[in-house]
MITIZA-106433 format. One line per field, with one value per atom (N, C-alpha, C): residue number from 1; residue in three letters; atom name; x, y, z. Coordinates in Angstrom, 3 decimals. Layout:
# residues N
zaza = c(NUM ...)
torvex = c(ALA ...)
tormar = c(CA ...)
c1 = c(X ...)
c2 = c(Y ...)
c3 = c(Z ...)
# end
This chain:
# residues 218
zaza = c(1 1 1 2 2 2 3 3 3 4 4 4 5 5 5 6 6 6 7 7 7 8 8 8 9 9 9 10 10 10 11 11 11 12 12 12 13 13 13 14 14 14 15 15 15 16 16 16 17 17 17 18 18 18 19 19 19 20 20 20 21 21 21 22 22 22 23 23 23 24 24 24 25 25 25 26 26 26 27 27 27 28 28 28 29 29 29 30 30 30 31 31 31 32 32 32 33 33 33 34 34 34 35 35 35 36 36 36 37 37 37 38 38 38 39 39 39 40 40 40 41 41 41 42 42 42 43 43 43 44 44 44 45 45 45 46 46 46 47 47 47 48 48 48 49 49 49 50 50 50 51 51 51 52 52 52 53 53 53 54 54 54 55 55 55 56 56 56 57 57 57 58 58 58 59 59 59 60 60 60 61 61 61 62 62 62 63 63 63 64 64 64 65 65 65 66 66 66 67 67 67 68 68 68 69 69 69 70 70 70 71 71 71 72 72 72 73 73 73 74 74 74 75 75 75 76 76 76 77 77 77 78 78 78 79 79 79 80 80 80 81 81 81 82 82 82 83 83 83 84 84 84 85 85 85 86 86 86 87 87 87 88 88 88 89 89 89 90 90 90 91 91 91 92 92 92 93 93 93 94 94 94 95 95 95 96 96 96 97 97 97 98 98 98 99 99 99 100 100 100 101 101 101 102 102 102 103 103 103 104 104 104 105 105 105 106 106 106 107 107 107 108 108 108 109 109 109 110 110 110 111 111 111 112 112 112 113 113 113 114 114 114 115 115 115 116 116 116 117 117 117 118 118 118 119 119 119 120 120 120 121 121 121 122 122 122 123 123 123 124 124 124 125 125 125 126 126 126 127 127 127 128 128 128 129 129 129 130 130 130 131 131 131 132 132 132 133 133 133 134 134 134 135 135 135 136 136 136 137 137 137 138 138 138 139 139 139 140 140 140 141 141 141 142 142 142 143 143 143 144 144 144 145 145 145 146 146 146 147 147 147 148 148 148 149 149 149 150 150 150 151 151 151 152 152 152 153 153 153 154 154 154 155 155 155 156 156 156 157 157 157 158 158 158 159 159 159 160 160 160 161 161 161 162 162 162 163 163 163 164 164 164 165 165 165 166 166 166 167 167 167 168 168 168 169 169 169 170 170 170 171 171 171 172 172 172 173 173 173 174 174 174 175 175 175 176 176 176 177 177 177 178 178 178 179 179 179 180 180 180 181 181 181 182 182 182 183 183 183 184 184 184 185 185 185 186 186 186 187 187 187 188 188 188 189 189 189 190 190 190 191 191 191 192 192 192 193 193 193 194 194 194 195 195 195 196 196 196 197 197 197 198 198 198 199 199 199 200 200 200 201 201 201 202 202 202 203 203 203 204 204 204 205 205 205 206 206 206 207 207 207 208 208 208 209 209 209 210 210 210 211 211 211 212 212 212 213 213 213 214 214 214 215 215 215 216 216 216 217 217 217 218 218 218)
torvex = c(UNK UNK UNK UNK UNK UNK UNK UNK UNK UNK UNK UNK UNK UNK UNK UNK UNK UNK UNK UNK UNK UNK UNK UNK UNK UNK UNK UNK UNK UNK UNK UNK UNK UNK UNK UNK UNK UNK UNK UNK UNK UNK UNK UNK UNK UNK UNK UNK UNK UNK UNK UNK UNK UNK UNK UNK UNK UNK UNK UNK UNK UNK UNK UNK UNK UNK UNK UNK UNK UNK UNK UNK UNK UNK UNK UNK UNK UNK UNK UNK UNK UNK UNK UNK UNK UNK UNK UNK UNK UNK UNK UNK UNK UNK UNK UNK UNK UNK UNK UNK UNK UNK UNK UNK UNK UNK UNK UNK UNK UNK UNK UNK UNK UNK UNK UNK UNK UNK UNK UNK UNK UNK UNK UNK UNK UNK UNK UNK UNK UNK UNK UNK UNK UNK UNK UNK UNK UNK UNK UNK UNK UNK UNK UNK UNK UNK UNK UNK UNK UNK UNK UNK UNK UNK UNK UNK UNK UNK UNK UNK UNK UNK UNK UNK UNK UNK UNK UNK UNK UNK UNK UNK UNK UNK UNK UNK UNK UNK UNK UNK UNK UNK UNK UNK UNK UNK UNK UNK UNK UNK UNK UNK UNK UNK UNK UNK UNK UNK UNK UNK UNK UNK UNK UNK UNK UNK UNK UNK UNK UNK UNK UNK UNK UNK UNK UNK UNK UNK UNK UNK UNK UNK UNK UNK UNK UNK UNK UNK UNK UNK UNK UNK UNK UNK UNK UNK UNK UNK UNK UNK UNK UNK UNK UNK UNK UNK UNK UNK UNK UNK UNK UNK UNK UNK UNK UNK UNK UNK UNK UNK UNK UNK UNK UNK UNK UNK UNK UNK UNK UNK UNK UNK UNK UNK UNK UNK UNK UNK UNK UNK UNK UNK UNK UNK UNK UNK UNK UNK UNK UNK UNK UNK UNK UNK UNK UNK UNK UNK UNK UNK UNK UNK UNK UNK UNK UNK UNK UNK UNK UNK UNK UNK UNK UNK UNK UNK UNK UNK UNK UNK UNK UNK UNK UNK UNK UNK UNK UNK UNK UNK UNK UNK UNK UNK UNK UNK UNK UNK UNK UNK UNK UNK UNK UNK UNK UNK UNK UNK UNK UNK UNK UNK UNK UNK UNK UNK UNK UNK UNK UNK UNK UNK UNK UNK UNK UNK UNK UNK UNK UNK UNK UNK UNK UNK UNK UNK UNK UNK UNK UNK UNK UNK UNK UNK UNK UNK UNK UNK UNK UNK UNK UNK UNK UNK UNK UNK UNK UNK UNK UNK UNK UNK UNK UNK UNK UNK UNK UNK UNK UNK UNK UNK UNK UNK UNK UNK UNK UNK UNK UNK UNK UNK UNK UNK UNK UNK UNK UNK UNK UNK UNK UNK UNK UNK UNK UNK UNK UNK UNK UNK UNK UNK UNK UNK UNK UNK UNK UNK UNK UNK UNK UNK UNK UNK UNK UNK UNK UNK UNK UNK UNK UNK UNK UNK UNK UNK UNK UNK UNK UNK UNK UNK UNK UNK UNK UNK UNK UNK UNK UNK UNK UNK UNK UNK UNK UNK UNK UNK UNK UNK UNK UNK UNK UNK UNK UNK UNK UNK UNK UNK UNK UNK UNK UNK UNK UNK UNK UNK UNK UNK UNK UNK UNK UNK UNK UNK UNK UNK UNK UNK UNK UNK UNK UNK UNK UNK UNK UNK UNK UNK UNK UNK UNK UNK UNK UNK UNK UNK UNK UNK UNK UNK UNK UNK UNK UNK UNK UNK UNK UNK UNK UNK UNK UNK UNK UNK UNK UNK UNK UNK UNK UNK UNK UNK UNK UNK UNK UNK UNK UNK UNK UNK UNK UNK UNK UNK UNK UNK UNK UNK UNK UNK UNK UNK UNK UNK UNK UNK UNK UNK UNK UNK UNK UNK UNK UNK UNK UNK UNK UNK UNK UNK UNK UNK UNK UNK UNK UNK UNK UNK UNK UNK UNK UNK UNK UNK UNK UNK UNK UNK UNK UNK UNK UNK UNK UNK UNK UNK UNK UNK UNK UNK UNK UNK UNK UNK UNK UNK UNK UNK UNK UNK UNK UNK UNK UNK UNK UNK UNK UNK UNK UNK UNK UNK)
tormar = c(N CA C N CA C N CA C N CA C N CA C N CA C N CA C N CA C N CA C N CA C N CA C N CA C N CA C N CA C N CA C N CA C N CA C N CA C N CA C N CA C N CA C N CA C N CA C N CA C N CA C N CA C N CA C N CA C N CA C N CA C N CA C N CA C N CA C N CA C N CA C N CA C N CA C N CA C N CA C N CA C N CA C N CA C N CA C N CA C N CA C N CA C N CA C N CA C N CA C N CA C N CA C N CA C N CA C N CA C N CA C N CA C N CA C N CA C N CA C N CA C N CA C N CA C N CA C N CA C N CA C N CA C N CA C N CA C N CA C N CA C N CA C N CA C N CA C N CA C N CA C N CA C N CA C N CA C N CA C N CA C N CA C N CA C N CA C N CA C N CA C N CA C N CA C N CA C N CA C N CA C N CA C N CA C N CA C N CA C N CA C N CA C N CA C N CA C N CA C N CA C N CA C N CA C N CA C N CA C N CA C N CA C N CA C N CA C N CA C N CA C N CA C N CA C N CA C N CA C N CA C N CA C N CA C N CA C N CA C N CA C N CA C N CA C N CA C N CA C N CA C N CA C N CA C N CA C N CA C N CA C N CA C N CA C N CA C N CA C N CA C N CA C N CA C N CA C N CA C N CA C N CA C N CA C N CA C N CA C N CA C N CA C N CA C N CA C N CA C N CA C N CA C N CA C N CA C N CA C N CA C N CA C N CA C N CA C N CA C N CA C N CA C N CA C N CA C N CA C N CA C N CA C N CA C N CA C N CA C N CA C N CA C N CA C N CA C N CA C N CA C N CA C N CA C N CA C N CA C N CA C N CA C N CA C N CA C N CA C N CA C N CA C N CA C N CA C N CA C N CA C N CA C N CA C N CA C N CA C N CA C N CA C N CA C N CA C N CA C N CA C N CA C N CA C N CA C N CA C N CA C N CA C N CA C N CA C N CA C N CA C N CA C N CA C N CA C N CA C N CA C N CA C N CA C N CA C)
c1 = c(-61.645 -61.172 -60.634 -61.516 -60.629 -59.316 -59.508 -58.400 -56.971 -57.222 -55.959 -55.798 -56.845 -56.598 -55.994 -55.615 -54.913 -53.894 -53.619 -52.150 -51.685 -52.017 -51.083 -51.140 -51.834 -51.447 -50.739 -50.451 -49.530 -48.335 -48.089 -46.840 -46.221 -47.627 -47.030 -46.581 -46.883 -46.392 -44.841 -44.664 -43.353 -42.638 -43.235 -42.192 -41.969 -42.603 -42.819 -41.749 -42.124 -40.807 -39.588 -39.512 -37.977 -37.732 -38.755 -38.069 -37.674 -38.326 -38.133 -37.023 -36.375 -34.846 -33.937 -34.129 -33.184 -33.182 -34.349 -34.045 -33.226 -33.422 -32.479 -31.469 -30.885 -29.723 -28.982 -29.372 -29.243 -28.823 -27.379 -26.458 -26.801 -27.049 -27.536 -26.786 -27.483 -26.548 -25.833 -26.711 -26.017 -24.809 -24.801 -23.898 -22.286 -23.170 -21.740 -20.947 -22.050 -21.497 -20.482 -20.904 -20.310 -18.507 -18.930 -17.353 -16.964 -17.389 -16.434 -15.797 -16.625 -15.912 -14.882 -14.572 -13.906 -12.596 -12.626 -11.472 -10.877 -12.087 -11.004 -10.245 -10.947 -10.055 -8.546 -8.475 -7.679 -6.564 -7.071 -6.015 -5.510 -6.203 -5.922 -4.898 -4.613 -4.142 -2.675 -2.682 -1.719 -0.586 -0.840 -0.385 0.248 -1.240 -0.167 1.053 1.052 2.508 3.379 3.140 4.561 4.686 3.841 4.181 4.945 4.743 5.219 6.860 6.552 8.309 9.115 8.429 9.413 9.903 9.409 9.364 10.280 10.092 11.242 13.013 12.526 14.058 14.466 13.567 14.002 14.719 13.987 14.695 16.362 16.056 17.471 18.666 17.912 19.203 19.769 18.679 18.742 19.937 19.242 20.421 21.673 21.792 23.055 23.930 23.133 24.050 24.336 23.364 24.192 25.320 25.446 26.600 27.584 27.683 28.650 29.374 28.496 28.947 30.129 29.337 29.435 31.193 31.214 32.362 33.148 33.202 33.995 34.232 33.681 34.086 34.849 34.930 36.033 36.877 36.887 37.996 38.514 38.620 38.855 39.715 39.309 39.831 40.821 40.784 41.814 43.309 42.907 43.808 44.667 44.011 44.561 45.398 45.022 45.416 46.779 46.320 47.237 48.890 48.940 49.636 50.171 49.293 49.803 50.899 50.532 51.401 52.612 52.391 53.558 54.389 54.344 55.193 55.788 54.958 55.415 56.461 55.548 56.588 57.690 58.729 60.066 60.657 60.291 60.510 61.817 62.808 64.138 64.246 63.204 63.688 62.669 62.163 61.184 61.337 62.643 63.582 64.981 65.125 66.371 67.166 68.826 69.903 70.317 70.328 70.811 71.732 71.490 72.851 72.914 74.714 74.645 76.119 76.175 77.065 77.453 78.573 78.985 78.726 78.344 77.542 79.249 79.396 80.620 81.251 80.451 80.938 81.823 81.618 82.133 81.880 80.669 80.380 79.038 78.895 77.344 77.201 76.902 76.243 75.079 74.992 72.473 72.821 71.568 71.275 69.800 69.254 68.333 68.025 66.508 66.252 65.216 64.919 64.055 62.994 61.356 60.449 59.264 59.282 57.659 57.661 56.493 56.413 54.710 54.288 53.208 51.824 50.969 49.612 49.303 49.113 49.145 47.967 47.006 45.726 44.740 43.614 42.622 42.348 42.278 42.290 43.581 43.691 44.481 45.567 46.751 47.338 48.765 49.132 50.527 51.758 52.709 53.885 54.657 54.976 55.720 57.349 57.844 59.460 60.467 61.357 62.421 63.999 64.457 65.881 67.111 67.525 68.701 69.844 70.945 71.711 72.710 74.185 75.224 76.467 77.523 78.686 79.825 79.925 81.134 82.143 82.828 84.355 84.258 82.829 83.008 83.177 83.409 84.250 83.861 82.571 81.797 81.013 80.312 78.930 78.547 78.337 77.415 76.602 75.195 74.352 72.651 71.489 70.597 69.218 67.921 67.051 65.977 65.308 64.536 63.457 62.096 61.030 60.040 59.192 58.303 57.392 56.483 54.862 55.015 54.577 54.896 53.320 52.521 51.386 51.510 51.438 51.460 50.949 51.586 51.042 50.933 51.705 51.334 52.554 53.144 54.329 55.642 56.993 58.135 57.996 58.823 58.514 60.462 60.977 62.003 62.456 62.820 63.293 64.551 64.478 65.908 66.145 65.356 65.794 66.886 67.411 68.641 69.283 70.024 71.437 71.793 73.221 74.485 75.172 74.351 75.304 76.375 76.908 77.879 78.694 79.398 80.307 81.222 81.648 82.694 83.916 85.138 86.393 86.961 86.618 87.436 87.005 85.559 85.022 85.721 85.767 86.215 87.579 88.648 90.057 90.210 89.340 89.161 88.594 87.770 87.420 88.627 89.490 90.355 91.311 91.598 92.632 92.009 90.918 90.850 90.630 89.618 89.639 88.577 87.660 86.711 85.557 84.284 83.373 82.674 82.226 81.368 80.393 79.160 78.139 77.146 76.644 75.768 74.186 72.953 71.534 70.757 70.103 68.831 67.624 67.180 65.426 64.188 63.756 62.878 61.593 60.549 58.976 57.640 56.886 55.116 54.197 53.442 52.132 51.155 50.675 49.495 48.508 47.075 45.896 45.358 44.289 43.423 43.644 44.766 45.587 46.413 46.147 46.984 48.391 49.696 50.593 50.201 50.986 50.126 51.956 52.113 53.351 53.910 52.948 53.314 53.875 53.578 54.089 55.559 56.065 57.266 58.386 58.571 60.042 61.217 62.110 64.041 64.332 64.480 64.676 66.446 67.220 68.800 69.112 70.216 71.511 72.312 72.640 73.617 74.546 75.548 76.634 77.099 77.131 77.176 78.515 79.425 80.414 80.576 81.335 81.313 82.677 82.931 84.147 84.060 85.737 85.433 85.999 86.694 87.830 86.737 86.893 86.449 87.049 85.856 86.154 86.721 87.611 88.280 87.679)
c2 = c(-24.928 -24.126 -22.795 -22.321 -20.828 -20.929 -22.067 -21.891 -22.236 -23.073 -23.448 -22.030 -21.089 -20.003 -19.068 -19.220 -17.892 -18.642 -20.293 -20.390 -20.380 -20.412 -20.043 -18.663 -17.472 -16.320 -15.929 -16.278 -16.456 -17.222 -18.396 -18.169 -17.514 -17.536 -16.156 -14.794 -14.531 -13.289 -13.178 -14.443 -14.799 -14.967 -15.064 -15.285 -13.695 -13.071 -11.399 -10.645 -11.079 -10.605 -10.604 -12.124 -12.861 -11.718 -11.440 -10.726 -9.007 -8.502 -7.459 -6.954 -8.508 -8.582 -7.928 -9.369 -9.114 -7.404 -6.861 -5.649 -4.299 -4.633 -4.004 -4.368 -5.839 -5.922 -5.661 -5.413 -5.047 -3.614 -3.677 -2.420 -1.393 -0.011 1.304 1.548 1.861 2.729 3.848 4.708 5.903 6.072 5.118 4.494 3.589 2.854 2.297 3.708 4.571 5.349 6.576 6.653 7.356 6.556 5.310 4.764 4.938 4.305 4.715 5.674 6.571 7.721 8.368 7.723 7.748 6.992 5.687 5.139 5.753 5.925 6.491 7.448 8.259 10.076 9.815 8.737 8.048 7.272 6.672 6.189 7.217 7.935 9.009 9.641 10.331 11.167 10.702 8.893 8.808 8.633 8.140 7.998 9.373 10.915 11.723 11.715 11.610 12.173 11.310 9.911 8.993 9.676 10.199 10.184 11.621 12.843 13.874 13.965 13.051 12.499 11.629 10.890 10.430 11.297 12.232 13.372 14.712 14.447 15.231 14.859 13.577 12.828 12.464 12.337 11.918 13.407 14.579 16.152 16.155 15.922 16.029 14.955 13.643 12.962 13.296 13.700 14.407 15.633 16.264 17.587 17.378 16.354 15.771 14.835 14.610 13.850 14.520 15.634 16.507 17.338 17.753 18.487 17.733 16.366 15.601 15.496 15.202 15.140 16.152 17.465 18.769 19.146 18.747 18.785 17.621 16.313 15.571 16.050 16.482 16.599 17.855 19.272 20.667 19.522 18.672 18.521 17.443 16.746 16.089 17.054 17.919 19.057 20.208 20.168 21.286 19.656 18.523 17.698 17.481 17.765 17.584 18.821 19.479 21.031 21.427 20.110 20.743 19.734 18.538 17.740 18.320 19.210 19.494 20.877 21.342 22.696 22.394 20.832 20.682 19.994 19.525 19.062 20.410 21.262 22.307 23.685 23.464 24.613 24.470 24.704 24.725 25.446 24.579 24.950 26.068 24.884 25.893 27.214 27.930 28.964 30.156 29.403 30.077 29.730 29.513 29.457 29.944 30.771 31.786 30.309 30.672 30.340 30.179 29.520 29.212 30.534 31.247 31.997 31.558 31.371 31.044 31.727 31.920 33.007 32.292 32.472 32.291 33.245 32.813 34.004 34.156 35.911 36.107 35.435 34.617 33.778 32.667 32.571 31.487 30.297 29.959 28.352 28.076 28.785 28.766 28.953 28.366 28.427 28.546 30.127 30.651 30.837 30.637 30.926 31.273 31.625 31.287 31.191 31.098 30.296 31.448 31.955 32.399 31.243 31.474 31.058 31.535 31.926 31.917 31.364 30.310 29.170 30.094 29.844 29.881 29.010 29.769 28.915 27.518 26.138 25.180 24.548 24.360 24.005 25.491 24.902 25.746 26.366 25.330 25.536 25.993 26.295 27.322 25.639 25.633 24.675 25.024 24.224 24.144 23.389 23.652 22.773 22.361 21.006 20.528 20.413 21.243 21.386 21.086 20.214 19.703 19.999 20.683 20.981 20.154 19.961 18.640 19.984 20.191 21.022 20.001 20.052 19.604 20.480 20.194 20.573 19.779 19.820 18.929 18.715 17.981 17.380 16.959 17.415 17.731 15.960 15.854 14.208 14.513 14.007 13.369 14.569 13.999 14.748 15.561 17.093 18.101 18.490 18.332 18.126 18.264 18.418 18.669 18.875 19.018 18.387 19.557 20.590 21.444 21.645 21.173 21.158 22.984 22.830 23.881 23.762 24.665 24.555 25.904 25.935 27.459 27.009 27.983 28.409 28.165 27.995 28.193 29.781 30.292 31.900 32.357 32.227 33.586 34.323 34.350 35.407 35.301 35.977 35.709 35.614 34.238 33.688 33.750 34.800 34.447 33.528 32.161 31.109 31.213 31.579 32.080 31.316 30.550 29.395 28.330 27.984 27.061 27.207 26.565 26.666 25.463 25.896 24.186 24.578 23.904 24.157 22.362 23.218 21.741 21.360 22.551 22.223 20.981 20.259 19.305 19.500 18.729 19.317 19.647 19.033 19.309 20.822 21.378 22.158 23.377 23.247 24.235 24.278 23.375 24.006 24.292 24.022 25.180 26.857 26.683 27.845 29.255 28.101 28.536 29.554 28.242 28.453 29.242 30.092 30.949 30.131 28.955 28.211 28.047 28.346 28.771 26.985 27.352 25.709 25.544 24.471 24.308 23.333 24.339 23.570 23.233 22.318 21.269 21.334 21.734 21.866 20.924 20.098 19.619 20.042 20.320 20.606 19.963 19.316 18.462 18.968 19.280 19.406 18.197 18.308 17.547 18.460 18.653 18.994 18.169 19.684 19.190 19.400 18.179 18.474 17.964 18.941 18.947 17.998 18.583 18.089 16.832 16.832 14.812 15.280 14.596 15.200 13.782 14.324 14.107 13.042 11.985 11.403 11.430 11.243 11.476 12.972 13.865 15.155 15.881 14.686 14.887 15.060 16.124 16.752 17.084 16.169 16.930 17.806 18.937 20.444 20.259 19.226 19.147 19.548 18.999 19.413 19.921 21.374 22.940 22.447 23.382 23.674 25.279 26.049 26.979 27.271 28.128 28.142 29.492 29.449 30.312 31.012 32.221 32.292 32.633 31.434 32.163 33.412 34.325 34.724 36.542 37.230 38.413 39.077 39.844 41.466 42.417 42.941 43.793 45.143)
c3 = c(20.138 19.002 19.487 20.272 21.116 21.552 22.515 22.859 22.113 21.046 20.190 19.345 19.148 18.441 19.293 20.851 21.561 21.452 21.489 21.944 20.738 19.403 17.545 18.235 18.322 18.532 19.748 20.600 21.494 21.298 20.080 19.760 18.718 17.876 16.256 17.433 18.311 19.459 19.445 20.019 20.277 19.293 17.801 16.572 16.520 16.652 16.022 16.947 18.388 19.108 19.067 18.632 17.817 17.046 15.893 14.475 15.022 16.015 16.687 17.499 17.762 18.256 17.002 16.318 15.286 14.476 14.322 13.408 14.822 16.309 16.840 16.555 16.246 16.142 14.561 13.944 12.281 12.553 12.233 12.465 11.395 11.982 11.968 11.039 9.264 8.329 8.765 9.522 9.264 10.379 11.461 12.175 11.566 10.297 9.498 9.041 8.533 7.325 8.223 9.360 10.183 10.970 11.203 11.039 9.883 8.737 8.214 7.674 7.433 7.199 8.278 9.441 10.799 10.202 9.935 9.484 8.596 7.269 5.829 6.256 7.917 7.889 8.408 9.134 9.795 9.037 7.932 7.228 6.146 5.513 4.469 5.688 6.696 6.992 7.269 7.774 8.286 6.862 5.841 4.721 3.644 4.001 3.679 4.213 5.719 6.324 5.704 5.970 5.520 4.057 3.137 1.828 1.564 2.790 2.776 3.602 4.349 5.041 3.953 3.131 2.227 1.075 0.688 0.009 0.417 1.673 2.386 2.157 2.574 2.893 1.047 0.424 -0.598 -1.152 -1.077 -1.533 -0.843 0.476 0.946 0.525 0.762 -0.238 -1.563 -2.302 -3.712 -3.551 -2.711 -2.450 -2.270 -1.494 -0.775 -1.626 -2.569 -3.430 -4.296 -4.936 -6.072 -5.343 -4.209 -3.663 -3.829 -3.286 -3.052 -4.879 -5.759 -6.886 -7.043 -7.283 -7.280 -6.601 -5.275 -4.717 -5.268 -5.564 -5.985 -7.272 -7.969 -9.415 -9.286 -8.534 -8.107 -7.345 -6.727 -6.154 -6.848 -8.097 -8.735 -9.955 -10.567 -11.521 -10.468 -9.224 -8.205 -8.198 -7.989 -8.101 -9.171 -10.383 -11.386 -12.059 -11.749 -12.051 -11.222 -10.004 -9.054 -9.498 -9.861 -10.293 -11.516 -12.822 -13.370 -13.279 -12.435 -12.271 -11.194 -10.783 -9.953 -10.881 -12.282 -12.966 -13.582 -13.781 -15.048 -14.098 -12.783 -11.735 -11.674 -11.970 -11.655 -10.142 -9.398 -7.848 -7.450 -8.019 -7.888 -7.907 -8.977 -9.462 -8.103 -7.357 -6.459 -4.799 -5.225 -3.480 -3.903 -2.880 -2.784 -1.953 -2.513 -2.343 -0.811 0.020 1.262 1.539 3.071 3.119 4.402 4.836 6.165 6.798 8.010 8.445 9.850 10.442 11.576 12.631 13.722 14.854 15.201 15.948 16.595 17.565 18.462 19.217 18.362 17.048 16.432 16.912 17.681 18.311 17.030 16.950 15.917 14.390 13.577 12.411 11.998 11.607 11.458 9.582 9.535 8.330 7.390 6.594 6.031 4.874 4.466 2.952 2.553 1.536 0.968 0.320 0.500 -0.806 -1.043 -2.109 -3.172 -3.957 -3.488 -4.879 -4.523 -6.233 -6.973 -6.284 -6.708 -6.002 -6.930 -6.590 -7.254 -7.373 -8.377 -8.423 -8.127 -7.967 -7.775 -6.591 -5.499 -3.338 -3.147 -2.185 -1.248 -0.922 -0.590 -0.359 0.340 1.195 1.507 1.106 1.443 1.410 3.168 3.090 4.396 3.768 4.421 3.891 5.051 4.205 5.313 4.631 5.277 4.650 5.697 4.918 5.827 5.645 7.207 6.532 7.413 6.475 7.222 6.966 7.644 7.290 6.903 5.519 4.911 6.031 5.736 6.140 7.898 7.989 9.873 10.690 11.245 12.419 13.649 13.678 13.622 13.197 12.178 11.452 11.621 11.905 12.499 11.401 11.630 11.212 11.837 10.651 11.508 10.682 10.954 9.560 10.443 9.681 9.802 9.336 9.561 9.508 9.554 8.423 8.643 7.551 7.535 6.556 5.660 4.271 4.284 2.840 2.783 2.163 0.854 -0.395 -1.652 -1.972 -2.428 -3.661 -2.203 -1.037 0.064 -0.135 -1.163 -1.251 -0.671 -0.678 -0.341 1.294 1.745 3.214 3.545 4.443 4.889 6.034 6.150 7.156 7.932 8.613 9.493 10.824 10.798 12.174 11.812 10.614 10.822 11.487 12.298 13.512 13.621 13.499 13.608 15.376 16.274 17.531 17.604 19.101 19.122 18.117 17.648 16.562 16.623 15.730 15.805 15.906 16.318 16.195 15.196 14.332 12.959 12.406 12.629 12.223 13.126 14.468 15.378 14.334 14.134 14.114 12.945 11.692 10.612 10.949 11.492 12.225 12.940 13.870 14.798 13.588 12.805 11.664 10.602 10.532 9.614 8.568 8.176 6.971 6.538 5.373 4.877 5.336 5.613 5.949 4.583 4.024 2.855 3.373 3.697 4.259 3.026 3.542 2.412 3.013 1.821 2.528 1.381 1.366 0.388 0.949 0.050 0.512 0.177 0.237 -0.075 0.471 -0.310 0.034 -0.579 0.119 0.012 0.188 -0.787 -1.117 0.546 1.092 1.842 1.323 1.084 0.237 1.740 2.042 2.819 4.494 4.661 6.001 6.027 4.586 4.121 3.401 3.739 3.041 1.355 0.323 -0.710 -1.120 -0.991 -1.462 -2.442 -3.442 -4.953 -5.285 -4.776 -4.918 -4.165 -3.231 -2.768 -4.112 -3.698 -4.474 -3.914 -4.635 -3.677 -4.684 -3.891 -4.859 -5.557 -4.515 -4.970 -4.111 -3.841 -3.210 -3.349 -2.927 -2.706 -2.065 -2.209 -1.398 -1.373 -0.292 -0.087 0.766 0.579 1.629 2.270 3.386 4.681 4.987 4.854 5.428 7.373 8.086 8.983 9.773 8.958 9.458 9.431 9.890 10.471 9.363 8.732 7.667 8.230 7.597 7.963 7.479)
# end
């Protein structure tokens, strides 16, 4: 009887040890409570940022799109404003009359153009101007096409680079002969809007005729 009573308590020993395992292994509250409060700090934090970067980017797109509005809609009303004052401007009356003169050498024909045209629309704007100048009756053609930019509303602009060299013969022996030239200029301009020439706004101002005497004042 003894001895069957040490070996039950010698294995109830060994059950007790068993259960002595297990409660080491039974994970430590204040150990959970300490992860997790490790994770939550970890995920709470990473989520403000994404939520403070989307908040960011979302202000600036916001910004960026009311500007863009903002500017399309002034530059939508400077277009229109600007179309309308190019119908109602009467160009002609804001370019001086071609004058053109024979240099003393008599090999040459200079001349120039006066213009102030009016500010058109709301922005600051230019004109691309091309004046074709020829000389009637001349065999073979003398002739020649003059390019330049001139500002809107920057005030009276005098153009004095036209020149007819290489006169023709026919032109020389009117010349020779004391016989008056009737040179011919069109002018044609385009609206530049923001470095683009603008097609619809091309205008031929008409075609002049201006004449020359060549015979020396007395």
């Amino acid at each position: 009887m003894v001895k069957n009573f040490n070996s039950s308590k010698s294995n109830t020993s060994e059950v007790d040890a068993g259960d002595g395992l297990d409660d080491i292994d039974t994970p430590d509250p204040a150990k959970n409570f300490n992860s997790s409060k490790s994770n939550t700090s970890k995920v709470g934090g990473g989520g403000g940022g994404t939520t403070g970067l989307k908040s960011t980017l979302g202000l600036i797109k916001s910004g960026f799109t009311l500007a863009t509005i903002i500017v399309l809609i002034a530059a939508g009303a400077d277009v229109y404003k600007m179309y309308d004052d190019h119908v109602t401007i009467n160009l002609e009356d804001h370019i001086t009359d071609g004058n053109f003169w024979l240099t003393p050498d008599k090999n040459s024909i200079v001349g120039d153009i006066g213009f102030d045209i009016p500010k058109m629309g709301y922005f600051e704007k230019s004109i691309d101007t091309l004046i074709h100048l020829r000389i009637l009756e001349s065999d073979p053609t003398t002739e020649n096409d003059f390019t330049f930019e001139y500002t809107l509303g920057s005030g009276e602009m005098i153009y004095d680079k036209f020149e007819l060299n290489n006169l023709d013969p026919v032109t020389k022996d009117k010349i020779d002969k004391g016989e008056p030239l009737d040179i011919e200029y069109t002018i044609t301009i385009t609206i530049i809007y923001l470095g683009v020439e603008l097609g619809p706004t091309t205008s031929e101002i008409g075609t002049k005729v201006t004449t020359i005497q060549t015979t020396s004042e007395s």
